[in-house]
C-alpha positions in Angstrom: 102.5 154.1 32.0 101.6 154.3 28.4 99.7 151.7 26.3 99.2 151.3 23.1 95.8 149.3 22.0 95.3 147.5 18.6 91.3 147.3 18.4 89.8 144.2 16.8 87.8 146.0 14.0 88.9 146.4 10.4 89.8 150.0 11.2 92.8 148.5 12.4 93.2 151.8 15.0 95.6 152.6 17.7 95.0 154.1 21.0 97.0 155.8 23.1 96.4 156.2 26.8 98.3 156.7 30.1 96.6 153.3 32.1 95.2 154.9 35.4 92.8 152.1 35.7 93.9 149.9 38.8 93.2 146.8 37.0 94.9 147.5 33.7 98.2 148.4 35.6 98.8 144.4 36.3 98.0 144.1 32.3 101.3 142.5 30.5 99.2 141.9 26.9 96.7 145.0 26.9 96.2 144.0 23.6 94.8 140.8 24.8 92.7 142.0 27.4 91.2 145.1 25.5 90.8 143.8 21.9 87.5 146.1 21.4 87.5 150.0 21.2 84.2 149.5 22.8 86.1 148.2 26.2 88.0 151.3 25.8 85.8 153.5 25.7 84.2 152.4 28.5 87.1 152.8 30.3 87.1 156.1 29.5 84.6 156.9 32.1 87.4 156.0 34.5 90.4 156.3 32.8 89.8 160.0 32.0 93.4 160.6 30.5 92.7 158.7 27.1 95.5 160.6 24.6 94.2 160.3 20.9 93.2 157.6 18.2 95.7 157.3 15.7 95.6 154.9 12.1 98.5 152.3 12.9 100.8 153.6 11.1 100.8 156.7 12.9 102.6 155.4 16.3 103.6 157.8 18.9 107.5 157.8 20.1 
């Protein structure tokens, strides 16, 4: 499963990762719920498979 997260900042970044998190998994809008790339990187601690931070208009297939 493969999200891709819009952070809230002006950066206006992407992020790519493979949701492994048990929670996340019943996440329709993960945009929603993980708005800050603070949150994600938090997650990171558990969701070791975090892909790579792209600008926006750099969007992965």
């Amino acid at each position: 499963m493969r999200w891709y997260l819009q952070n809230a900042t002006e950066l206006n970044i992407l992020v790519c990762f493979e949701v492994i998190h048990p929670v996340l998994m019943h996440c329709e809008d993960i945009t929603q719920q993980l708005g800050d790339i603070q949150v994600i990187h938090e997650l990171n601690n558990e969701a070791p498979s975090l892909l790579r931070v792209a600008p926006k208009n750099e969007r992965a297939p």
